[in-house]
N, C-alpha and C positions, 0 to 999 in steps of 0.2 A: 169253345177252345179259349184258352186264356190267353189275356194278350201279353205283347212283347214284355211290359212295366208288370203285369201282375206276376210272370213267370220270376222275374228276377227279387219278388220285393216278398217273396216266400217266408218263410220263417226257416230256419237253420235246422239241417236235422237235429233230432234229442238222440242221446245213446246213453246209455249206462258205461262207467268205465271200467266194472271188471264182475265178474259174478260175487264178487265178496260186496259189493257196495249193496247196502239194504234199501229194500224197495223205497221205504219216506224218507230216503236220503234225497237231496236236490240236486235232480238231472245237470249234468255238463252240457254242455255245448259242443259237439262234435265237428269240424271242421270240414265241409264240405270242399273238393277242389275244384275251382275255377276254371273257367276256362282261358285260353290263352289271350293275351291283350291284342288288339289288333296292329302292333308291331312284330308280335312275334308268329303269327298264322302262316306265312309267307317263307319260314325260315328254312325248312325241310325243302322246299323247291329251290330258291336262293341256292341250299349246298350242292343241291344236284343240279341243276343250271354250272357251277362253278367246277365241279367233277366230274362232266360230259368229255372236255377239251383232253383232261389226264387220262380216261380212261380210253378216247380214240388213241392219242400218241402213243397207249401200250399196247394196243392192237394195231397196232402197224408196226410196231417196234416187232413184235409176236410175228407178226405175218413175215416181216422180212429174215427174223431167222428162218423161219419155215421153208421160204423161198431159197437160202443161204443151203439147210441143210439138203434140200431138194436137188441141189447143184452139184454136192457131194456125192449121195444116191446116185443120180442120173448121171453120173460122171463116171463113177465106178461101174455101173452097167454097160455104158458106151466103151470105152475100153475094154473091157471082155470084149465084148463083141466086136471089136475092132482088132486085138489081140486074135481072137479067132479067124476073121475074115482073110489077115496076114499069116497065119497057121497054114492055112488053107488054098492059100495062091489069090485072093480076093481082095475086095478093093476097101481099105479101113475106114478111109472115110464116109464113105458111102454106106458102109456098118453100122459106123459110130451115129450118122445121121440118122437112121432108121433106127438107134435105140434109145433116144433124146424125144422127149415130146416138142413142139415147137417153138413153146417158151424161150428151149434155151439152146435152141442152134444157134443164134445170133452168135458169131465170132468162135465158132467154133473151130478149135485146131486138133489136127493127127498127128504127130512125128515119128515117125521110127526108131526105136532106140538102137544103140552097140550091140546091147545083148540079143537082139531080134524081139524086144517086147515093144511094146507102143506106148506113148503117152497121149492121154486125150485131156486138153485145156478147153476148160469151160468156163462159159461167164455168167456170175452172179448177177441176177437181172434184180431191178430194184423195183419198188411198189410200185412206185410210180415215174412215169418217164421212159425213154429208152436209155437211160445211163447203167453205170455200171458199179458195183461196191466193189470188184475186185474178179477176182476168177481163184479157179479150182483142178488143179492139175492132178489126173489118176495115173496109175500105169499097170501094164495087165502083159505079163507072158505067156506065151503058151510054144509051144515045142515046132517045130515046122511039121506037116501032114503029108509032104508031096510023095 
């Protein structure tokens, strides 16, 4: 096997530079490429090292509409069902509770509306913590059943 110095002290490839050039014409020297200098070996990890931090902050940014839209969903279900539970001579809360995964009972409210529908205020839980980005209020009618 050839060592490190003989590898590097090769001769250039030869090429022809085009099928029109005639054979006892005198070969070119065709440019082999190089390899990278040892500043630049490093550089593809450097970007991505540097692109880790951006691409968490948009998967959390991502996860938290998720969560956000999740609130909407499960908000809109809890209500129906709380809507119904009130249809029905039944207790809303306790509906609404049981249509919510546990994520997002935290501060969970029922109220009653004028017209006999309910509204169910729900809170947007955040990735991280127990704070809150805000809340999500639904509201659901349904006819009385008695």
């Amino acid at each position: 096997m050839p060592s490190v110095l003989e590898r590097r002290s090769r001769p250039a490839r030869v090429a022809r530079v085009s099928r029109r050039t005639p054979p006892d014409a005198p070969a070119r020297v065709a440019r082999v490429p190089r390899r990278a200098s040892s500043r630049e070996e490093g550089q593809a990890t450097v970007e991505l090292v540097a692109l880790l931090p951006v691409v968490g902050v948009l998967a959390a940014v991502a996860w938290q509409v998720l969560l956000a839209g999740g609130a909407v969903w499960f908000g809109g279900t809890a209500a129906r069902a709380a809507a119904r539970a009130e249809a029905v001579g039944g207790d809303p809360l306790r509906a609404a509770r049981g249509a919510l995964p546990s994520r997002y009972e935290r501060g969970l409210q029922v109220r009653r509306e004028r017209d006999g529908g309910v509204a169910v205020v729900v809170v947007v839980p955040t990735l991280f913590g127990d704070r809150s980005i805000g809340s999500v209020t639904t509201r659901a009618h349904f006819e009385a059943q008695r």
